[in-house]
Chimera marker file (.cmm) of the C-alpha trace (Angstrom):
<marker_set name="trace">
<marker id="1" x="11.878" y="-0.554" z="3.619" r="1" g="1" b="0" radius="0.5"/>
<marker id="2" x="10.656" y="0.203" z="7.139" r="1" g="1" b="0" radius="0.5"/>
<marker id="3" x="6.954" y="-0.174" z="6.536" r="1" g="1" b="0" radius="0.5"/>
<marker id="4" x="5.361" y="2.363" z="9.510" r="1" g="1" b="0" radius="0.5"/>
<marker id="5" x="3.071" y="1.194" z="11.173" r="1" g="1" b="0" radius="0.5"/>
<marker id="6" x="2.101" y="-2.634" z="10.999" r="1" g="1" b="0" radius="0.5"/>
<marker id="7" x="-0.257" y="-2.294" z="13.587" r="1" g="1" b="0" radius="0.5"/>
<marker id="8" x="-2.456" y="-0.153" z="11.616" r="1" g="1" b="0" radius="0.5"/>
<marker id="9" x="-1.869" y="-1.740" z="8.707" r="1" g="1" b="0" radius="0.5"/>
<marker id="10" x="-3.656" y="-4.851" z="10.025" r="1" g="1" b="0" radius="0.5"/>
<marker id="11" x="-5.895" y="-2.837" z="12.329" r="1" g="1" b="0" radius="0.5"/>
<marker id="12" x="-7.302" y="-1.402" z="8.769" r="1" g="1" b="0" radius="0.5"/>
<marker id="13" x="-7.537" y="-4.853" z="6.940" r="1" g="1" b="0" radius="0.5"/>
<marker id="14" x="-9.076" y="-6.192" z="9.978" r="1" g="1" b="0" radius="0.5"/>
<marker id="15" x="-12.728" y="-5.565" z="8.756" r="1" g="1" b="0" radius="0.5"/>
<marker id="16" x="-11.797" y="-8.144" z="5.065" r="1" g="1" b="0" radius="0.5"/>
<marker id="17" x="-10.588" y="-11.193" z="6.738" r="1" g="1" b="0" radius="0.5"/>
<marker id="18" x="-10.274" y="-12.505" z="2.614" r="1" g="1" b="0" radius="0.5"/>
<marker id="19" x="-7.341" y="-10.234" z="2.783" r="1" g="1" b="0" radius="0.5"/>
<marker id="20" x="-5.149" y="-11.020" z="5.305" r="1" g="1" b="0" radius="0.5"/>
<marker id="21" x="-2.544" y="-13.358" z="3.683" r="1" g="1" b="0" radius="0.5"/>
<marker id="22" x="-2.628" y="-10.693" z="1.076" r="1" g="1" b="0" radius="0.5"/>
<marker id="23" x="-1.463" y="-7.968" z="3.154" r="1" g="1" b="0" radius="0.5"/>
<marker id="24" x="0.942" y="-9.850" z="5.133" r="1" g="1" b="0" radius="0.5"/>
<marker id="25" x="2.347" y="-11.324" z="1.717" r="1" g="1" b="0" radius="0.5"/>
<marker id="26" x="2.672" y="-7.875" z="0.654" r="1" g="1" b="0" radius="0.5"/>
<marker id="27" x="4.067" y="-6.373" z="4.376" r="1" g="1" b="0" radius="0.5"/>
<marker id="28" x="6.805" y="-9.085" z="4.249" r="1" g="1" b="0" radius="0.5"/>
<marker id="29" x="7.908" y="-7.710" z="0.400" r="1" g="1" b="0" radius="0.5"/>
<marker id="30" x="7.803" y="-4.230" z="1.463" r="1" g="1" b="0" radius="0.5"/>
<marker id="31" x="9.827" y="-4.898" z="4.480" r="1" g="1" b="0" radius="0.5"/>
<marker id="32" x="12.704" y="-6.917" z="2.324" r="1" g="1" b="0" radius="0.5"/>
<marker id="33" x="12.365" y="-4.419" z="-0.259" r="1" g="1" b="0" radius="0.5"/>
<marker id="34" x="14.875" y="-2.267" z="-1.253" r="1" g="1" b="0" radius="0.5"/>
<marker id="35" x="12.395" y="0.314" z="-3.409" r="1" g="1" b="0" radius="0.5"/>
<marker id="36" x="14.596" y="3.498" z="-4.569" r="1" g="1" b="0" radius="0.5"/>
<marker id="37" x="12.033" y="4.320" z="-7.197" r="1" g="1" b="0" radius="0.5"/>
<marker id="38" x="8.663" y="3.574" z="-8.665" r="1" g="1" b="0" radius="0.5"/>
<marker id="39" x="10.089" y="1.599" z="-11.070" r="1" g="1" b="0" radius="0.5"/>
<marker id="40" x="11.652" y="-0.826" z="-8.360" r="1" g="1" b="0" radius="0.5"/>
<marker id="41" x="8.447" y="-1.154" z="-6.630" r="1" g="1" b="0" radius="0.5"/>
<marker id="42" x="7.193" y="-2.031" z="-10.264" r="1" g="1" b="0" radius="0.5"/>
<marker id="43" x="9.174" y="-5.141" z="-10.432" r="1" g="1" b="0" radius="0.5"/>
<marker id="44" x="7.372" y="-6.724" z="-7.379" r="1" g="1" b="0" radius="0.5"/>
<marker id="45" x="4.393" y="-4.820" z="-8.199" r="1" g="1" b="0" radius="0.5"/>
<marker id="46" x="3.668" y="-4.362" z="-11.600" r="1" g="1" b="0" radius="0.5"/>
<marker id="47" x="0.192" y="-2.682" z="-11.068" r="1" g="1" b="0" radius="0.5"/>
<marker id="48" x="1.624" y="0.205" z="-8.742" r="1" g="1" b="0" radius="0.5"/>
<marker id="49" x="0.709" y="3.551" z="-9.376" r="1" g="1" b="0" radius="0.5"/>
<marker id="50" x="1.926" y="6.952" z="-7.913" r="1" g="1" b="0" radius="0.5"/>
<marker id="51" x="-0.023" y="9.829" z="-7.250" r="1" g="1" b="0" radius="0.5"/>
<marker id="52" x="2.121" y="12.324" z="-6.123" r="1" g="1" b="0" radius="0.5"/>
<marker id="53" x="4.172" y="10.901" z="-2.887" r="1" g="1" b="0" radius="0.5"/>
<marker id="54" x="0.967" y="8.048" z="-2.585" r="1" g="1" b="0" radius="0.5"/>
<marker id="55" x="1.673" y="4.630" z="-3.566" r="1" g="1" b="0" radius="0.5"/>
<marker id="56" x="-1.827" y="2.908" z="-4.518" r="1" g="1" b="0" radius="0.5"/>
<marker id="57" x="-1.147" y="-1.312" z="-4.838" r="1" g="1" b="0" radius="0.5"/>
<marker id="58" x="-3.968" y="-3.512" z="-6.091" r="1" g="1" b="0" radius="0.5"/>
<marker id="59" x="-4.367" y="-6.571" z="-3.059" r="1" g="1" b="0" radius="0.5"/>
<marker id="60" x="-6.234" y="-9.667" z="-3.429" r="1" g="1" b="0" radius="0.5"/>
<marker id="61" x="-6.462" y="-9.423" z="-7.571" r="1" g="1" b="0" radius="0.5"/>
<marker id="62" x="-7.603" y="-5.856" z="-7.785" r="1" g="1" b="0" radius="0.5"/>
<marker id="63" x="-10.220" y="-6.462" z="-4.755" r="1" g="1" b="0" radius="0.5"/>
<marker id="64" x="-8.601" y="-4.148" z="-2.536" r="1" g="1" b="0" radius="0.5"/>
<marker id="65" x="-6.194" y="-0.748" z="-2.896" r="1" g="1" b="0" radius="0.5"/>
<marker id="66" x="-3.349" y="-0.162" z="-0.282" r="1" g="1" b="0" radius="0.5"/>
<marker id="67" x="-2.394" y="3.640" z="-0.341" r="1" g="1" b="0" radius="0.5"/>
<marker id="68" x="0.964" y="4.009" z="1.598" r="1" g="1" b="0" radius="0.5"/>
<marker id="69" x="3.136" y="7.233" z="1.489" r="1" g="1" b="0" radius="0.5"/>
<marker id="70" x="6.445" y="6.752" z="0.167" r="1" g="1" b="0" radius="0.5"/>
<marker id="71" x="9.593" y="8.232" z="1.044" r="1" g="1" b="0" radius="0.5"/>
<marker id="72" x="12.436" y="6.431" z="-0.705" r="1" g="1" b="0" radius="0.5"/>
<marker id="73" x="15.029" y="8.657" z="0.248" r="1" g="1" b="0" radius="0.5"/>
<marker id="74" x="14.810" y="7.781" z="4.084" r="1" g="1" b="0" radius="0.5"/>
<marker id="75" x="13.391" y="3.981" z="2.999" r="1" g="1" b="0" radius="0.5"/>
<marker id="76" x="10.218" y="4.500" z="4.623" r="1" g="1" b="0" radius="0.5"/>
<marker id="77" x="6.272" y="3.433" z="3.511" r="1" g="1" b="0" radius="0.5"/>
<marker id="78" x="4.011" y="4.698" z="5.840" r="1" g="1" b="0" radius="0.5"/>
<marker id="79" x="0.518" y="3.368" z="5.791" r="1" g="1" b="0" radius="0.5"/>
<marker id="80" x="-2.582" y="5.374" z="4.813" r="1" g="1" b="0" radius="0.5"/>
<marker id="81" x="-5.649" y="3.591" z="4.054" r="1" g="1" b="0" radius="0.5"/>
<marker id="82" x="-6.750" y="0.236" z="3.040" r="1" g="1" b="0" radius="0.5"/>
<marker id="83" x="-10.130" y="0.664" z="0.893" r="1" g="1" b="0" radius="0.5"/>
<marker id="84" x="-12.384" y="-1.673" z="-1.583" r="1" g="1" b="0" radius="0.5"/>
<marker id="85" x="-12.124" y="-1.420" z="-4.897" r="1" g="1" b="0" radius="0.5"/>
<marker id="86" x="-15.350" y="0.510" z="-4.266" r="1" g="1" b="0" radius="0.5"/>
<marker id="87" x="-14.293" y="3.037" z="-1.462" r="1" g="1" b="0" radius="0.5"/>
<marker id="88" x="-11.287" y="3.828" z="-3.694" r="1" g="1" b="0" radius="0.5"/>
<marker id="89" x="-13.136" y="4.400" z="-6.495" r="1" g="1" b="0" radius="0.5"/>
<marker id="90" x="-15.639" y="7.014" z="-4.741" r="1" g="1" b="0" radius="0.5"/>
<marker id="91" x="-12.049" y="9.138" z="-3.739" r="1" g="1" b="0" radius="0.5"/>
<marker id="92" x="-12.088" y="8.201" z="-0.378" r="1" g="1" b="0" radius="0.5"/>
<marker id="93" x="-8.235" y="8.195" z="-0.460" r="1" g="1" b="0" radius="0.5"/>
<marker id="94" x="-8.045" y="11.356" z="-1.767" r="1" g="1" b="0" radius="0.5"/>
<marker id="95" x="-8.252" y="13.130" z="1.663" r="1" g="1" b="0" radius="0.5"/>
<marker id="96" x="-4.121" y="12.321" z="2.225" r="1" g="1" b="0" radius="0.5"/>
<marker id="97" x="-3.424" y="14.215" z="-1.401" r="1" g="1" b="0" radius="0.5"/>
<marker id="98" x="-1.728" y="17.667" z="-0.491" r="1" g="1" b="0" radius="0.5"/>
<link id1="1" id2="2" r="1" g="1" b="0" radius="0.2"/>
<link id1="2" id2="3" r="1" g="1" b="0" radius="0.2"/>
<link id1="3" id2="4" r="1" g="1" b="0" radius="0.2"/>
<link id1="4" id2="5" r="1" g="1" b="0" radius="0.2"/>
<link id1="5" id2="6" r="1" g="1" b="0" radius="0.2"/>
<link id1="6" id2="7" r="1" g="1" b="0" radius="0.2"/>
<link id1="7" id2="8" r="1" g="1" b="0" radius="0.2"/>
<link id1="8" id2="9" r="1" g="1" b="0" radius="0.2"/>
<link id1="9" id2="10" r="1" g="1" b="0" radius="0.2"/>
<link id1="10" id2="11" r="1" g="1" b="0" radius="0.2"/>
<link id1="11" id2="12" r="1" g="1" b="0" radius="0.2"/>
<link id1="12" id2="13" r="1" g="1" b="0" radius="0.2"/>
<link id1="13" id2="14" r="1" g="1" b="0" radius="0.2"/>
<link id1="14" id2="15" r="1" g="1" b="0" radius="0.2"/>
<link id1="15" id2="16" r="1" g="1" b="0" radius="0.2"/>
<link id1="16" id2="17" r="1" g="1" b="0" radius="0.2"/>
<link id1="17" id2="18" r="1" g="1" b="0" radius="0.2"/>
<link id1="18" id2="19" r="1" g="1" b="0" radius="0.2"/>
<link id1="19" id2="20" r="1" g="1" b="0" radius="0.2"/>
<link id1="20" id2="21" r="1" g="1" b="0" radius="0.2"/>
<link id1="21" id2="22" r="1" g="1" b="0" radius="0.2"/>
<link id1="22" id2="23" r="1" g="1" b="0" radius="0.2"/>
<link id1="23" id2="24" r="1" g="1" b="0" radius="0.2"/>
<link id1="24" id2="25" r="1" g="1" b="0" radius="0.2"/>
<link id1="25" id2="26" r="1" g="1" b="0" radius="0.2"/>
<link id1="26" id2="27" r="1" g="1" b="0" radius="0.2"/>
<link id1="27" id2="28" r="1" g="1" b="0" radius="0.2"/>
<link id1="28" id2="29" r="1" g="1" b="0" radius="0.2"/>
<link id1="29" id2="30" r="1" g="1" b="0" radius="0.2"/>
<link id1="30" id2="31" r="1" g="1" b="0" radius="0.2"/>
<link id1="31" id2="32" r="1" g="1" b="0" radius="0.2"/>
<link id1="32" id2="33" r="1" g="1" b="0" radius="0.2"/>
<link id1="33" id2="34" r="1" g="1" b="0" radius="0.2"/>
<link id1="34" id2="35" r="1" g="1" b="0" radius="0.2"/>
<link id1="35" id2="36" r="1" g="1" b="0" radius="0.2"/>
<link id1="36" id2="37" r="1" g="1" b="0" radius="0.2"/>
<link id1="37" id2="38" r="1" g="1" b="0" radius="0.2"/>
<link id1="38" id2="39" r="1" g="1" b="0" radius="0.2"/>
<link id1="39" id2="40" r="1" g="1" b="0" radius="0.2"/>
<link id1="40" id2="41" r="1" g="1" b="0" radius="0.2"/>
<link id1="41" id2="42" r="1" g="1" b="0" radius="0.2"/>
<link id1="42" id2="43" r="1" g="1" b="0" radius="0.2"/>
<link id1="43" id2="44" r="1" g="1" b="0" radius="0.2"/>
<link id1="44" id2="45" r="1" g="1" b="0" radius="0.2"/>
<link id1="45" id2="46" r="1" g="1" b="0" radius="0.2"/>
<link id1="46" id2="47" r="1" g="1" b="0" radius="0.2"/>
<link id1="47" id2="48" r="1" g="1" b="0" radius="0.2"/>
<link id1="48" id2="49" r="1" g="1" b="0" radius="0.2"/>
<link id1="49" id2="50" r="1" g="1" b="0" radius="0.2"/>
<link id1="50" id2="51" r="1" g="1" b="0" radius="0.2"/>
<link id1="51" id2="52" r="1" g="1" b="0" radius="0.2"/>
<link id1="52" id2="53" r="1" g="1" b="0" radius="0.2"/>
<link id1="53" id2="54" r="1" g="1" b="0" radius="0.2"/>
<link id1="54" id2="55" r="1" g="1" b="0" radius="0.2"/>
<link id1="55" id2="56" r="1" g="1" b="0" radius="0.2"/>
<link id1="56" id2="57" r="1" g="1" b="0" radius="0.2"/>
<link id1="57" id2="58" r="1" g="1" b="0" radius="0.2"/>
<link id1="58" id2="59" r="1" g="1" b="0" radius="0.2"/>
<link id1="59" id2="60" r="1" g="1" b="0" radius="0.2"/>
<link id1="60" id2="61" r="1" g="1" b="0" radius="0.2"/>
<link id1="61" id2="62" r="1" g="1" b="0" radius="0.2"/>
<link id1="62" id2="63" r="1" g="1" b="0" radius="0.2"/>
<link id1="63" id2="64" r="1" g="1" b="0" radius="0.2"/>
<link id1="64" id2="65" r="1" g="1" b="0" radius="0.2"/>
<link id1="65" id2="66" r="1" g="1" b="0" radius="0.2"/>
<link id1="66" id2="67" r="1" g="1" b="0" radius="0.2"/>
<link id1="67" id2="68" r="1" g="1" b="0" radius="0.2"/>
<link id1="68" id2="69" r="1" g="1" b="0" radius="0.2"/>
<link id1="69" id2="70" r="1" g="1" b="0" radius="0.2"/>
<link id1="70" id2="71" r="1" g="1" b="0" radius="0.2"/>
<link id1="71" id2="72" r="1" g="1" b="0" radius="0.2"/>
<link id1="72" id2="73" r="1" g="1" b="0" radius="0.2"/>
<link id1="73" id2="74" r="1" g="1" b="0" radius="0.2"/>
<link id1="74" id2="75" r="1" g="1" b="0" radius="0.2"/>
<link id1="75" id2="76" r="1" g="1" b="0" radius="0.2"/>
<link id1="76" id2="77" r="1" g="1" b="0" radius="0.2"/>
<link id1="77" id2="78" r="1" g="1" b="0" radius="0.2"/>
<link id1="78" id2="79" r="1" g="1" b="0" radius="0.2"/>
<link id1="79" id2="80" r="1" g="1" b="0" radius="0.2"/>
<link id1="80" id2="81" r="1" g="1" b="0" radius="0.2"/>
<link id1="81" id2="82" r="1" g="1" b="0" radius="0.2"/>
<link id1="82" id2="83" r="1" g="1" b="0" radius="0.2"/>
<link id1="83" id2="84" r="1" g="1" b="0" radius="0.2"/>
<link id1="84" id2="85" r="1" g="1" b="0" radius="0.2"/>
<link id1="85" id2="86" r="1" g="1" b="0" radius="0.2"/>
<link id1="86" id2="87" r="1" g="1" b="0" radius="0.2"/>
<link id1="87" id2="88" r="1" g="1" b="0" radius="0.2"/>
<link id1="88" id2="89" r="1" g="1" b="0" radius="0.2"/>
<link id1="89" id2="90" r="1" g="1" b="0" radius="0.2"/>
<link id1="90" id2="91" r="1" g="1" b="0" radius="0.2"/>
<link id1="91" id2="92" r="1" g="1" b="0" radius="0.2"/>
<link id1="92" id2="93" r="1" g="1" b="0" radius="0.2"/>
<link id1="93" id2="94" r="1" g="1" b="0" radius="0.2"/>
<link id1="94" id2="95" r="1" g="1" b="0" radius="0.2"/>
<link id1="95" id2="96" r="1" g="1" b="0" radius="0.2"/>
<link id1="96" id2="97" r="1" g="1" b="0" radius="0.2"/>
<link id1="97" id2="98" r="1" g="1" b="0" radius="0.2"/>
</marker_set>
């Protein structure tokens, strides 16, 4: 998958330091993934869930949430927000929902 952008990726996970081999564990598995469906990204990433074209992956053992965009037909993830378990919870992803 061509995981867009990695710079902002890390530029969001920046402020948790605890999650950094986390995200680049999961950057390097997106980026050798060949994901055609949810239930492909399911077999890396069991805990995945899809709301509409959002992704939303549990990092760091449910600490974190990684919402990316998905667009398996052109084999592209585009990054959206990296939250808390906390931010997530109070729908501060919400704002990239059509």
């Amino acid at each position: 998958m061509n995981v867009i952008s990695k710079r902002r990726l890390f530029a969001k996970a920046d402020k948790h330091p605890d999650a950094t081999v986390a995200i680049q564990d999961w950057f390097d598995a997106a980026s050798a993934a060949e994901w055609r469906s949810l239930e492909d990204v399911r077999q890396t990433y069991p805990a995945t869930d899809m709301v509409g074209m959002l992704a939303i992956f549990n990092i760091k053992g449910n600490r974190y949430r990684l919402i990316v965009r998905m667009v398996f037909q052109y084999r592209r993830v585009y990054i959206k927000e990296f939250l808390t378990h906390a931010e997530y919870s109070k729908g501060a992803w919400k704002k990239w929902l059509p």
